[in-house]
Every structure is written in structure tokens, then in C-alpha cells.
N, CA and C atoms of all chains as a GROMACS GRO file, in nm:
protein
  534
    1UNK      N    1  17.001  -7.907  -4.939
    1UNK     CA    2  17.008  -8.029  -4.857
    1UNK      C    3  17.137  -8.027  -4.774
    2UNK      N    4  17.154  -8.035  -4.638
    2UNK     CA    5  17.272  -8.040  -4.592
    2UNK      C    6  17.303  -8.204  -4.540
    3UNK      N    7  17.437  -8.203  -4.585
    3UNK     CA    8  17.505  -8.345  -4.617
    3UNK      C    9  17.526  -8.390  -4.490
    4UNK      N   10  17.466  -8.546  -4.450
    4UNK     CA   11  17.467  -8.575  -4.337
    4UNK      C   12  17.626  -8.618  -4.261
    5UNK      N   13  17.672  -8.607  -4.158
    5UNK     CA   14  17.821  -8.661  -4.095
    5UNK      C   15  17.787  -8.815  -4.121
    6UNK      N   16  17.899  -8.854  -4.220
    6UNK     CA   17  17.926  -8.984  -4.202
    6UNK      C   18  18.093  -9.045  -4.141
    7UNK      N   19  18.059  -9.175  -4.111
    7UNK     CA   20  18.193  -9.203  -4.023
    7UNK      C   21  18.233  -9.323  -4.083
    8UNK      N   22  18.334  -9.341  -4.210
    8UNK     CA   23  18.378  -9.510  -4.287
    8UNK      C   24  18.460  -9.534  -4.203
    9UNK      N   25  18.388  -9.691  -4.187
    9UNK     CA   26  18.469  -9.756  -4.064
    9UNK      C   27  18.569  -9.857  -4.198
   10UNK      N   28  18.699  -9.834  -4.123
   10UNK     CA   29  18.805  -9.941  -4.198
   10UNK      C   30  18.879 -10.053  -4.141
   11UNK      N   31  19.010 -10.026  -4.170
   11UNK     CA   32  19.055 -10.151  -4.106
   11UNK      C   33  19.192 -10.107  -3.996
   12UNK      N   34  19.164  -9.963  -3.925
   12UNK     CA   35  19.215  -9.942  -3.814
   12UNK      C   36  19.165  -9.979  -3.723
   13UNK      N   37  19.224  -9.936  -3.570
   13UNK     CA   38  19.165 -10.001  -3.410
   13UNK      C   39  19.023  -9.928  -3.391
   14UNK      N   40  18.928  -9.978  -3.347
   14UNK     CA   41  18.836  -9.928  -3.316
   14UNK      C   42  18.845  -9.814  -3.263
   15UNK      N   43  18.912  -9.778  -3.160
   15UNK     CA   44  18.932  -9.682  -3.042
   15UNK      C   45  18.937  -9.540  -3.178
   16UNK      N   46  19.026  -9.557  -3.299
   16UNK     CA   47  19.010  -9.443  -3.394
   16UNK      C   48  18.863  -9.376  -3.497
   17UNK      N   49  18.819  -9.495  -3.445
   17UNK     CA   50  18.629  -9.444  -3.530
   17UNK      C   51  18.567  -9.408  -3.378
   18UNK      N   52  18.591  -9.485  -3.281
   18UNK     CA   53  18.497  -9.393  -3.157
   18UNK      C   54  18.553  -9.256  -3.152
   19UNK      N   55  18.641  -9.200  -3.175
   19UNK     CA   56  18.700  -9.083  -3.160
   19UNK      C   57  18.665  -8.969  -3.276
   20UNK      N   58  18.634  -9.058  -3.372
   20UNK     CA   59  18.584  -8.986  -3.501
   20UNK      C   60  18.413  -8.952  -3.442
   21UNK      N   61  18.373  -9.054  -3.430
   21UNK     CA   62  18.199  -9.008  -3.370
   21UNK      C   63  18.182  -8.898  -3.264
   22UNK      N   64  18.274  -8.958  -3.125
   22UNK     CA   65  18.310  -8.817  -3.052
   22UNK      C   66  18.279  -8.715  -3.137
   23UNK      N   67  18.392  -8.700  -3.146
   23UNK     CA   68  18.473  -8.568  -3.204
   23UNK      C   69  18.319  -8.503  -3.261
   24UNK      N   70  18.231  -8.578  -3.435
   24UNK     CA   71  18.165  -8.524  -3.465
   24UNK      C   72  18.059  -8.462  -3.387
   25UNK      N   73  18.072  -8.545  -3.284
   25UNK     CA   74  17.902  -8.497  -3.184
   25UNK      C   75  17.964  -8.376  -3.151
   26UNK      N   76  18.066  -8.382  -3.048
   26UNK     CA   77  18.087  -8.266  -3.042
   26UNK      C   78  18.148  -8.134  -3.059
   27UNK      N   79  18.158  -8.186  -3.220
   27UNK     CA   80  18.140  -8.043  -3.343
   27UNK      C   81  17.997  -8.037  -3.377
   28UNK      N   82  17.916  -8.021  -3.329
   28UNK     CA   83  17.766  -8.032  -3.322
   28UNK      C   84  17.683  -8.139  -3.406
   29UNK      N   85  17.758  -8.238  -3.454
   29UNK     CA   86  17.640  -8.278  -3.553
   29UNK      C   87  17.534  -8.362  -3.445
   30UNK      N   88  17.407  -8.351  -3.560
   30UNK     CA   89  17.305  -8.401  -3.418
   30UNK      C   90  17.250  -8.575  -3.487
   31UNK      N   91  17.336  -8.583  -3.587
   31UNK     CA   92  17.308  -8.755  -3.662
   31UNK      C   93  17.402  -8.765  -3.699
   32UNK      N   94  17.481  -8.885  -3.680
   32UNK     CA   95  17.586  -8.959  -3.768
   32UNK      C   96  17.523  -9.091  -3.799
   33UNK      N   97  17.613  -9.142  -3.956
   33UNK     CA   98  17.572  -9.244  -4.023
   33UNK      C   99  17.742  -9.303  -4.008
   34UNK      N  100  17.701  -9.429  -3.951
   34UNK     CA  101  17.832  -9.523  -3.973
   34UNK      C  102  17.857  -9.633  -4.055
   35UNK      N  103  17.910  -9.630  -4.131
   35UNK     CA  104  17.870  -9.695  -4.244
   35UNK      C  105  18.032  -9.819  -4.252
   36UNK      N  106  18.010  -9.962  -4.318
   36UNK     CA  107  18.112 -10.042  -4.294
   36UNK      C  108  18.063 -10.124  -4.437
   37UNK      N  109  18.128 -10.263  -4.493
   37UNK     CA  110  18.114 -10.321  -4.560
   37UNK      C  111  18.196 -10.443  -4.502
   38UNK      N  112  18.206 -10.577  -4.534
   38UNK     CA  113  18.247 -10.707  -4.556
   38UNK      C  114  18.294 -10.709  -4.363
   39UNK      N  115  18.427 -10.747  -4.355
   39UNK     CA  116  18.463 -10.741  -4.202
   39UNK      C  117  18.443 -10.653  -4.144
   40UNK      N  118  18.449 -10.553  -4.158
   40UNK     CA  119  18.471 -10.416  -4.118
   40UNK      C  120  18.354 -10.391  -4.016
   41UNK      N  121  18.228 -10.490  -4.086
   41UNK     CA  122  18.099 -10.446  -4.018
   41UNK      C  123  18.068 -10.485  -3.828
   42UNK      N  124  18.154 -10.553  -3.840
   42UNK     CA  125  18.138 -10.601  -3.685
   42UNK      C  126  18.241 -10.507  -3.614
   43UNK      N  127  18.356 -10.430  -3.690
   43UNK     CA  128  18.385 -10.325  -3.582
   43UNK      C  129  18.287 -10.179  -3.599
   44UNK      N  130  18.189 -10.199  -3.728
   44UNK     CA  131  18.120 -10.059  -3.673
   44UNK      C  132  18.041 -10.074  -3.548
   45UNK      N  133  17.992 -10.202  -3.544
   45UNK     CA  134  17.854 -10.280  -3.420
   45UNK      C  135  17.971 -10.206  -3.301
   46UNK      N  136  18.084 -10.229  -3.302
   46UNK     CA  137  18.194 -10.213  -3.177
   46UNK      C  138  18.225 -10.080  -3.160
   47UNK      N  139  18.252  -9.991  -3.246
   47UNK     CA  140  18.272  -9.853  -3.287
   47UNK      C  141  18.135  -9.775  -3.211
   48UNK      N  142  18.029  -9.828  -3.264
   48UNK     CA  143  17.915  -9.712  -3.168
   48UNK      C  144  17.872  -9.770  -3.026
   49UNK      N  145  17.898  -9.918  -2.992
   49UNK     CA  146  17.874  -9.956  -2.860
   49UNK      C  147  17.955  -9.891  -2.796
   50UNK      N  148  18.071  -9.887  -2.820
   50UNK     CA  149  18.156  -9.828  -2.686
   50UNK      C  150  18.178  -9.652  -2.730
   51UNK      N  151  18.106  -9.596  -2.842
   51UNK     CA  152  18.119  -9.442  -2.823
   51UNK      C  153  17.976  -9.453  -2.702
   52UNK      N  154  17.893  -9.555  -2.745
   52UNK     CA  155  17.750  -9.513  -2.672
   52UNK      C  156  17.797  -9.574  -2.518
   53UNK      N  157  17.850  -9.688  -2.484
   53UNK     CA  158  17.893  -9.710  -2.346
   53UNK      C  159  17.968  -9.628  -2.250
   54UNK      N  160  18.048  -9.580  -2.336
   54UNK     CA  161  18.201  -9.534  -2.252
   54UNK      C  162  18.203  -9.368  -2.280
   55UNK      N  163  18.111  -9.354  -2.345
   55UNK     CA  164  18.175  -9.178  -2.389
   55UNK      C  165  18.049  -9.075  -2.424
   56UNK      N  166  17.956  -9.122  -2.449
   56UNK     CA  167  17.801  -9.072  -2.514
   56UNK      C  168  17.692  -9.108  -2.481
   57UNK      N  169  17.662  -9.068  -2.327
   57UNK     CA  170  17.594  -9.176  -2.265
   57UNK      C  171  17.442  -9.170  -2.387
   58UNK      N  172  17.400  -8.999  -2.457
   58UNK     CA  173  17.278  -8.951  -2.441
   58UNK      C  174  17.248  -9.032  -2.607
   59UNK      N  175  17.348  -9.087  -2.665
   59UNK     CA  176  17.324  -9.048  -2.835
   59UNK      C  177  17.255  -9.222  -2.799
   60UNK      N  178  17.138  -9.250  -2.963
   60UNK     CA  179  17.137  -9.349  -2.967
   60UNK      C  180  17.088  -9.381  -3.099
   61UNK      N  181  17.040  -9.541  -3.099
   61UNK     CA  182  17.054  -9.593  -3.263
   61UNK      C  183  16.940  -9.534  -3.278
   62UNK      N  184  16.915  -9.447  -3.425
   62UNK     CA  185  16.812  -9.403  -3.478
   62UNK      C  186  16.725  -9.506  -3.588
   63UNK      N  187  16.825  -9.585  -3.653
   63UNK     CA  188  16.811  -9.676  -3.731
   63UNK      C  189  16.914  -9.782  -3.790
   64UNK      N  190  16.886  -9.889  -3.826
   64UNK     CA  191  17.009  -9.950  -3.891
   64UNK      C  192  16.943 -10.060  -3.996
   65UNK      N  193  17.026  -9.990  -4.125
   65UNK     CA  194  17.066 -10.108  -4.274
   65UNK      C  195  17.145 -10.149  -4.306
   66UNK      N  196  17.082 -10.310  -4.382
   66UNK     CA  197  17.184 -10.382  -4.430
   66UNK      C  198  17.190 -10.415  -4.561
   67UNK      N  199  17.235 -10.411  -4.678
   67UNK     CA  200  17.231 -10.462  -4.799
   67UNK      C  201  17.398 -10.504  -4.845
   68UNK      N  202  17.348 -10.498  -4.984
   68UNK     CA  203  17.446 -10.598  -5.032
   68UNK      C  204  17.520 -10.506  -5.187
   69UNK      N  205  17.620 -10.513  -5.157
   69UNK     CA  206  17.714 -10.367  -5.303
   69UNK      C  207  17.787 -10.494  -5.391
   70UNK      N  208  17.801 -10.438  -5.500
   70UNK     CA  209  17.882 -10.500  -5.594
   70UNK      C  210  18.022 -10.437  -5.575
   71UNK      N  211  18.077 -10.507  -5.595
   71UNK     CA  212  18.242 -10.453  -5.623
   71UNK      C  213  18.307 -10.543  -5.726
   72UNK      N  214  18.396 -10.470  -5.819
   72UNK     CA  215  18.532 -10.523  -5.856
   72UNK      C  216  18.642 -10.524  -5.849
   73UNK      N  217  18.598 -10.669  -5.929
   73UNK     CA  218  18.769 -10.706  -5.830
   73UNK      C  219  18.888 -10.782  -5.999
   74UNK      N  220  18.994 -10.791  -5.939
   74UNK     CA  221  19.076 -10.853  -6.042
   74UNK      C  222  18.985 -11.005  -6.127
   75UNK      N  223  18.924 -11.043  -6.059
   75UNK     CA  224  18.846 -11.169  -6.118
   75UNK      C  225  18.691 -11.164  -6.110
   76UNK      N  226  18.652 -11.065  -6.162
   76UNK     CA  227  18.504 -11.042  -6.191
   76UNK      C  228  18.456 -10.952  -6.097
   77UNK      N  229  18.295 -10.980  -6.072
   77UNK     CA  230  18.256 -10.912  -6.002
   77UNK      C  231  18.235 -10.973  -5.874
   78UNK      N  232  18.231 -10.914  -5.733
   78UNK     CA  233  18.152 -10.979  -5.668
   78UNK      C  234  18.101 -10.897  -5.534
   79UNK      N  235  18.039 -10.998  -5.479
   79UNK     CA  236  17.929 -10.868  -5.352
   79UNK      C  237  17.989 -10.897  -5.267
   80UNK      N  238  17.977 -10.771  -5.176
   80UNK     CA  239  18.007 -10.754  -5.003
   80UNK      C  240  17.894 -10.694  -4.969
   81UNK      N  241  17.859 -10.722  -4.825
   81UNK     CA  242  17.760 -10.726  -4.709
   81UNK      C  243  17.791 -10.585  -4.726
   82UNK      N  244  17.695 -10.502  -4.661
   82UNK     CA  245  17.715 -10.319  -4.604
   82UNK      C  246  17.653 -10.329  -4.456
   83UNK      N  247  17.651 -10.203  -4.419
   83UNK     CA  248  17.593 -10.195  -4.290
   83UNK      C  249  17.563 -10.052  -4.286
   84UNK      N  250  17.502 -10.004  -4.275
   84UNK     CA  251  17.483  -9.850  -4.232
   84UNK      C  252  17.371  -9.831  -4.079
   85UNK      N  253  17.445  -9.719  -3.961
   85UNK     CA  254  17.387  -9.734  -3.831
   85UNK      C  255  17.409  -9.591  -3.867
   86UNK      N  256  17.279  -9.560  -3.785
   86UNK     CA  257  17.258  -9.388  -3.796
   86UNK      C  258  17.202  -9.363  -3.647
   87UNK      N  259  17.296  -9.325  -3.546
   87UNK     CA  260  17.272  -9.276  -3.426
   87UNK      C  261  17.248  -9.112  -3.399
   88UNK      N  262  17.188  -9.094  -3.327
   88UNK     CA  263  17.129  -8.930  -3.293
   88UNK      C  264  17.148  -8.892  -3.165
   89UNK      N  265  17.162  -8.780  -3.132
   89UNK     CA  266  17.198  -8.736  -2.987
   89UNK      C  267  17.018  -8.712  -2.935
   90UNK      N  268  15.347 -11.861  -2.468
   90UNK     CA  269  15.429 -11.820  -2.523
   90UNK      C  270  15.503 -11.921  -2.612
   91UNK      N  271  15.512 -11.849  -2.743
   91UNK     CA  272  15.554 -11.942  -2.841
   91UNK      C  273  15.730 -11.874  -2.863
   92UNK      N  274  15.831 -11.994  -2.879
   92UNK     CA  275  15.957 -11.961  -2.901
   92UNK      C  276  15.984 -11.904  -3.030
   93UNK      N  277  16.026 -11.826  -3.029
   93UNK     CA  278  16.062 -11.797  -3.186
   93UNK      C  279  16.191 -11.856  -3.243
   94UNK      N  280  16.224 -11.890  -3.384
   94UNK     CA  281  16.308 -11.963  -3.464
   94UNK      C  282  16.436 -11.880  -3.459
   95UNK      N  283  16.550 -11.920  -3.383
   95UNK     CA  284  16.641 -11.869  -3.381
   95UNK      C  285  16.780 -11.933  -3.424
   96UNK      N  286  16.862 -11.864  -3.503
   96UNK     CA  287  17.012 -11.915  -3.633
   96UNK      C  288  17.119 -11.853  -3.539
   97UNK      N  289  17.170 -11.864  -3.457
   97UNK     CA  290  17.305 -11.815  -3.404
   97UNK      C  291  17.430 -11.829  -3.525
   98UNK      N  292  17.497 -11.736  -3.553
   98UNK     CA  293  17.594 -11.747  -3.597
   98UNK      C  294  17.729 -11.763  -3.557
   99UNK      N  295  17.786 -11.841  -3.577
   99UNK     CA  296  17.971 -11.906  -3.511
   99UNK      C  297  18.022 -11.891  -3.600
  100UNK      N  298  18.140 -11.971  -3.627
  100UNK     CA  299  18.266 -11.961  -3.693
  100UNK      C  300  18.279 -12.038  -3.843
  101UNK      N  301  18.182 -12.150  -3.882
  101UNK     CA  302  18.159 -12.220  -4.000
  101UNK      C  303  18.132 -12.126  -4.109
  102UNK      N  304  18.105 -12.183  -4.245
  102UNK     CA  305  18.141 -12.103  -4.368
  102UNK      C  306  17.987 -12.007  -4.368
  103UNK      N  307  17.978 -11.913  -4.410
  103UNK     CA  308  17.839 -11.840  -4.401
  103UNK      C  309  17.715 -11.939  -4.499
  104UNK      N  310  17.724 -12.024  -4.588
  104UNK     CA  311  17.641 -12.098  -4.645
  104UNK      C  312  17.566 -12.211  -4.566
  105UNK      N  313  17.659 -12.262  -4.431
  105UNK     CA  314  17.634 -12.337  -4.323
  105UNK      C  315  17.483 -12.262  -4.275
  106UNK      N  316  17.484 -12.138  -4.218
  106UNK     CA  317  17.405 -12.018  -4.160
  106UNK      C  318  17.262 -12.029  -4.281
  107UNK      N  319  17.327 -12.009  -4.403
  107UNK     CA  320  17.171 -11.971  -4.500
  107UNK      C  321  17.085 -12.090  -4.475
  108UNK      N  322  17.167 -12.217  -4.539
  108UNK     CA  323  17.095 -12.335  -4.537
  108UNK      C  324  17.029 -12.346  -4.366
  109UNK      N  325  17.059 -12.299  -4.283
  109UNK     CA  326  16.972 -12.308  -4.151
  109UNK      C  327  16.851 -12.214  -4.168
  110UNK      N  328  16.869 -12.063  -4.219
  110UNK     CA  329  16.811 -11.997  -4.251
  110UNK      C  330  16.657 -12.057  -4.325
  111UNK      N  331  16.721 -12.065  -4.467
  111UNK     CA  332  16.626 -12.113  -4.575
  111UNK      C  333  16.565 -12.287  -4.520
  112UNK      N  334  16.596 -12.366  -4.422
  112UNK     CA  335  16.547 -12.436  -4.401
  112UNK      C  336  16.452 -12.460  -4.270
  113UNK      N  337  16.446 -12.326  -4.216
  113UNK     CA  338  16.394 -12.285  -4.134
  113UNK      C  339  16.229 -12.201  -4.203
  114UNK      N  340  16.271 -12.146  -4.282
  114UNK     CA  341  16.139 -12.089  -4.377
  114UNK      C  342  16.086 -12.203  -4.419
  115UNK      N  343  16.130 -12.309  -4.468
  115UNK     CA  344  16.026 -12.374  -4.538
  115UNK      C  345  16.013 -12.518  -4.501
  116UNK      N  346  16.009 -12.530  -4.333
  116UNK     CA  347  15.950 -12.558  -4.200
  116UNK      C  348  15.861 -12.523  -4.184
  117UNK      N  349  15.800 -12.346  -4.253
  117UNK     CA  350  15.673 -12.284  -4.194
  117UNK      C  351  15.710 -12.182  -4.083
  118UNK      N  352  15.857 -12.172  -4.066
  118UNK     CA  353  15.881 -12.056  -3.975
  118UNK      C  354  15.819 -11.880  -4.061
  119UNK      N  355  15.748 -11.835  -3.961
  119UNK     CA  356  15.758 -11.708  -4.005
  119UNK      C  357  15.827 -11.634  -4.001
  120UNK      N  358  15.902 -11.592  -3.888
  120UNK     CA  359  15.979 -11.498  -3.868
  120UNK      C  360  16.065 -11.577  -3.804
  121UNK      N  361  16.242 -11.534  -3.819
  121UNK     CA  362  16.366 -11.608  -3.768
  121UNK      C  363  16.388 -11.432  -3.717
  122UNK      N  364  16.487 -11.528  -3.552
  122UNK     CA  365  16.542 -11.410  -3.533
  122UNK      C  366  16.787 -11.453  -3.532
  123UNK      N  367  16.812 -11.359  -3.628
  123UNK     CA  368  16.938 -11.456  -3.701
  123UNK      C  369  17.081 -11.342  -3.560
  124UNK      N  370  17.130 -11.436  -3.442
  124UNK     CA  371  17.225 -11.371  -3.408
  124UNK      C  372  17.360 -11.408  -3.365
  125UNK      N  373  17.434 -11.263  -3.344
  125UNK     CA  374  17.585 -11.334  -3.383
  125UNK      C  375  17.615 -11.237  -3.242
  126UNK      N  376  17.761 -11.301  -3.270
  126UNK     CA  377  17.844 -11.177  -3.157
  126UNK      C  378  17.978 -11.150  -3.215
  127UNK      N  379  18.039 -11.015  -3.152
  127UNK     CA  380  18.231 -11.023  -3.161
  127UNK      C  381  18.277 -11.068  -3.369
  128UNK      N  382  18.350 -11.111  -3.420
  128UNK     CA  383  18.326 -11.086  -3.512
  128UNK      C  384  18.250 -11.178  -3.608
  129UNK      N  385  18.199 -11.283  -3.539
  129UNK     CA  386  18.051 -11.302  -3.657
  129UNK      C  387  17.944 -11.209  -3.648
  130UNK      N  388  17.929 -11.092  -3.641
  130UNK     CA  389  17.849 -10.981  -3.648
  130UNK      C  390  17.890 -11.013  -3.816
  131UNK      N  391  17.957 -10.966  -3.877
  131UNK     CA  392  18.000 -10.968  -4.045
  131UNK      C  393  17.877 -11.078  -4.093
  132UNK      N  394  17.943 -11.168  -4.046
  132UNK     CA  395  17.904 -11.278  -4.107
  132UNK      C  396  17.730 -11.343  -4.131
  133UNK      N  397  17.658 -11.264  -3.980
  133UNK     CA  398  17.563 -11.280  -3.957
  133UNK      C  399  17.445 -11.190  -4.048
  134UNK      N  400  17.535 -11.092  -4.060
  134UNK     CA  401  17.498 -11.035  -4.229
  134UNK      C  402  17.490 -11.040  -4.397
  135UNK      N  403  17.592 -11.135  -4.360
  135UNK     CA  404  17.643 -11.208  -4.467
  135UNK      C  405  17.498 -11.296  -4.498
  136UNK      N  406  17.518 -11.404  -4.386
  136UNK     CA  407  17.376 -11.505  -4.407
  136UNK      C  408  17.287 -11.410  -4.449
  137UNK      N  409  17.255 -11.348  -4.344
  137UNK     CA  410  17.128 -11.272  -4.426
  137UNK      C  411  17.113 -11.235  -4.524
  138UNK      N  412  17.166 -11.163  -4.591
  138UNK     CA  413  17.226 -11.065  -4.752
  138UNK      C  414  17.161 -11.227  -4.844
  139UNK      N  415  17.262 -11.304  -4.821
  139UNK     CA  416  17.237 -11.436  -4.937
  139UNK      C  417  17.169 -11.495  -4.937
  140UNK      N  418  17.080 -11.535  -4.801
  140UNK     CA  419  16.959 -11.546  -4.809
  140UNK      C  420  16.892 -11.489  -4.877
  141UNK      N  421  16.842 -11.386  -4.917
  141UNK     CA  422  16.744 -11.270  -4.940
  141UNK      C  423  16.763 -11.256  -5.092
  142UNK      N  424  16.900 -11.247  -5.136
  142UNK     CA  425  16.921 -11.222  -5.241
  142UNK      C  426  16.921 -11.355  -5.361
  143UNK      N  427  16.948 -11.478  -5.270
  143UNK     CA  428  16.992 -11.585  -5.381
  143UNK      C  429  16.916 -11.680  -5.336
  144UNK      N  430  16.819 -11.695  -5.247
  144UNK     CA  431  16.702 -11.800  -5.225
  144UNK      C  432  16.575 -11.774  -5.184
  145UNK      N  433  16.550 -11.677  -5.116
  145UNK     CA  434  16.437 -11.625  -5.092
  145UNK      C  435  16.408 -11.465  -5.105
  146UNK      N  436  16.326 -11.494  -5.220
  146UNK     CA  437  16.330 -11.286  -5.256
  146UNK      C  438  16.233 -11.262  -5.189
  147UNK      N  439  16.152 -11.328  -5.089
  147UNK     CA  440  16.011 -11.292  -5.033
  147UNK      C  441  16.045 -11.269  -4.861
  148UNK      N  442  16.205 -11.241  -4.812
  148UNK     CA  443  16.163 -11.247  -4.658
  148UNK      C  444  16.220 -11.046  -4.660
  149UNK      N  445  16.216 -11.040  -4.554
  149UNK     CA  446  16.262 -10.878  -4.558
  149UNK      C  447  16.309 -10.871  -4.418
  150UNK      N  448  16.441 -10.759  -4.377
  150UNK     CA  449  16.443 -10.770  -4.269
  150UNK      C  450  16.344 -10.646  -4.206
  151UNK      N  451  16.329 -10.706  -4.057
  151UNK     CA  452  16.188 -10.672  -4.002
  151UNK      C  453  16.232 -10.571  -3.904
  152UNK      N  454  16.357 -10.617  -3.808
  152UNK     CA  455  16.407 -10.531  -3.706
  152UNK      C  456  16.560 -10.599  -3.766
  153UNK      N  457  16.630 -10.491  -3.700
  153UNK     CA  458  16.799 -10.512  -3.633
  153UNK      C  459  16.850 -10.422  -3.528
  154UNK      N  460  16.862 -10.534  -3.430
  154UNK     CA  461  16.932 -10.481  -3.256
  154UNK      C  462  17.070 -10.514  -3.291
  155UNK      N  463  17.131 -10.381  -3.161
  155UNK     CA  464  17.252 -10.400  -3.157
  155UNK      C  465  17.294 -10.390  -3.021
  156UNK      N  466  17.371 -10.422  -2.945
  156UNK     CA  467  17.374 -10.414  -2.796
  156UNK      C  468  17.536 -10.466  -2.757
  157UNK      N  469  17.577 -10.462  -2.636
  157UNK     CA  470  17.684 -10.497  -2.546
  157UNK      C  471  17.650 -10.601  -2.470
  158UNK      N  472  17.737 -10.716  -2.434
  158UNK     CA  473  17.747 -10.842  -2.332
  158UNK      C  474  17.809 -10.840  -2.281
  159UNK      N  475  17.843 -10.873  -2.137
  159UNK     CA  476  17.937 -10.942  -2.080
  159UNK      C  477  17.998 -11.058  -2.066
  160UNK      N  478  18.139 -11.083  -2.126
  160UNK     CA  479  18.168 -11.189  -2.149
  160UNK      C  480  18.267 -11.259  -1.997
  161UNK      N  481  18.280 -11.364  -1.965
  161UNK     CA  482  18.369 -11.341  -1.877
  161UNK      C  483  18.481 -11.449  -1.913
  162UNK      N  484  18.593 -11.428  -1.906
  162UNK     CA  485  18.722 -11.515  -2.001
  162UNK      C  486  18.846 -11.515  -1.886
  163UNK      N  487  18.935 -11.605  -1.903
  163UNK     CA  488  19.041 -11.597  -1.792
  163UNK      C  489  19.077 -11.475  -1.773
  164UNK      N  490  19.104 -11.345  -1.793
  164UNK     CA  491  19.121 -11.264  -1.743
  164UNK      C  492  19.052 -11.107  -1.682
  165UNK      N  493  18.970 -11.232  -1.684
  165UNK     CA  494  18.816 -11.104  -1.596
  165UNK      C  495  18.728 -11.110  -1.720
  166UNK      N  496  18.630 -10.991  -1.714
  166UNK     CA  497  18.508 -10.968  -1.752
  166UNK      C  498  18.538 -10.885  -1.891
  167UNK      N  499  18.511 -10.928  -1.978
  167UNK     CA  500  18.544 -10.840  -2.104
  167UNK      C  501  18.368 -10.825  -2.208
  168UNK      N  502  18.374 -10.729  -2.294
  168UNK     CA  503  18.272 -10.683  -2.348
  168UNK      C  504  18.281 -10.701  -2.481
  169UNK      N  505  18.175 -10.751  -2.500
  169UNK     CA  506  18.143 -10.776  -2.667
  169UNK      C  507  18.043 -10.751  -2.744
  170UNK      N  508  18.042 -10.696  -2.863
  170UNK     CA  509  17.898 -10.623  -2.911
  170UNK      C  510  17.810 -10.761  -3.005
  171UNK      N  511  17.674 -10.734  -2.986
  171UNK     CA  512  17.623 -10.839  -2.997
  171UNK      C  513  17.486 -10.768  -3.129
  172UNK      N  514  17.430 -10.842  -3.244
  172UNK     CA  515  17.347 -10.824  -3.327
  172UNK      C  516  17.233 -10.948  -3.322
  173UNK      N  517  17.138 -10.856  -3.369
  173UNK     CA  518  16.990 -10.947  -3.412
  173UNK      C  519  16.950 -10.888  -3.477
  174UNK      N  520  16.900 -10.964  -3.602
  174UNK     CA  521  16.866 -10.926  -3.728
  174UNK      C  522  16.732 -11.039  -3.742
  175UNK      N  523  16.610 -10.948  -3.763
  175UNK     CA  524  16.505 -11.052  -3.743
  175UNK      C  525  16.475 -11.015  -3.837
  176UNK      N  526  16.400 -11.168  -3.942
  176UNK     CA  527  16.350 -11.139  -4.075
  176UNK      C  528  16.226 -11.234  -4.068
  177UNK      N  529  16.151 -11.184  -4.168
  177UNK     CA  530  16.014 -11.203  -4.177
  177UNK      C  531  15.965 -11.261  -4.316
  178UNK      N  532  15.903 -11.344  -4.306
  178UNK     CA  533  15.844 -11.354  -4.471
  178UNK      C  534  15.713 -11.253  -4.530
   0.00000   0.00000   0.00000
């Protein structure tokens, strides 16, 4: 099975995950998965609009999920939102 | 042409959003289409997620768009990424 390019979006400037997607496209990958959780998720929505606006005219959304992860934390457990966007050239 | 049931998401607590959600289903809406922009993208996921998970185990999401707007603000024309997340019973 070869392991698909993924891109964790965090809590740097956007402009550093469009550069990460770049970059992977063109180190050939022909799918990336961008994947975010809690805030984070509205800069992945921002992260592939402007690789796809400004820099990639050809790639586009192949698919996109949303669910819900557990995490812990110092005071139990609790959930954050996910997001996963899987664009293709 | 019939309008479809639509939840914009703003700046209020994400439980504001479900209760529009879940009171929109059981109105008899079939399908809601739930959207946000800039960073209630998160949040607009959020609703959804808790919806799904903590009041209605019967809706599923059906589609999710993602796209660019033009916004225009005192200092010209600026861009913002925009989500729709349509769910279905």
C-alpha cells in the first residue's frame, strides 16, 4: 500500500501549509489529504483555496470529511471537530 | 422551486447553531443546507458534529462545498473561504 501525502494543518500562517501542498504536488504526489481538527479547520478551508486560487490552478477537491475525535485532556475526556480534504491534480 | 432550509453560522456559542439545526428537522425539514465563512468554518462543523452525534443519530452529511468570496471591507476587496455542509435525514 503506498502511504498517501498528508498535510497537518496547525496553528502557523496559512501561507506555510499552502507551501507545504505546493511543494508536495510538485514532488509528484498526485493526492494530498489535508487534514485539521477544532480551529485549525477553517485555516485548512483557507490553506487549499488559495493553493487552488493563487498557485494550482489544475488540482481540485476530490472529496471532503468531517467527524468528531476524542481527546484528552487534564479534565477528562473530550471531542474536537476533524476535517479531512483530499484534493487531486 | 422550493427554498431549501438554510443555518448560517456567525459568531454565537455553537449550541445556538444545533438548536437551529435540530429545530429545523423536526419542522419536517429534510435536508438543511448548514453555512459559514472566514473562521466560523470551525464552528459550522462543530454544529454539525453535535448535531449528529448528541441529538439526531438519523441525519448524515449528504454533500460538503468549499469555495472563495469576495468580500469588500474599507480597504478594498479581500477574500474569504466559504463552506456548505448539507445534511439529510
Amino acid at each position: 500500500m503506498i502511504e498517501d501525502n498528508v498535510v497537518f494543518i496547525g496553528n502557523k500562517p496559512v501561507m506555510n501549509y499552502v507551501l507545504a501542498i505546493v511543494t508536495q504536488f510538485n514532488n509528484g504526489a498526485e493526492e494530498i489529504s489535508v487534514k485539521a481538527r477544532g480551529k485549525a479547520i477553517s485555516r485548512a478551508v483557507d490553506a487549499v483555496e488559495v493553493s487552488r486560487n493563487r498557485f494550482l490552478h489544475d488540482i481540485k477537491v476530490k472529496e471532503i470529511k468531517i467527524g468528531t475525535e476524542k481527546i484528552e485532556t487534564d479534565r477528562g475526556d473530550s471531542n474536537v471537530s476533524i476535517i479531512e480534504i483530499v484534493i487531486e491534480k
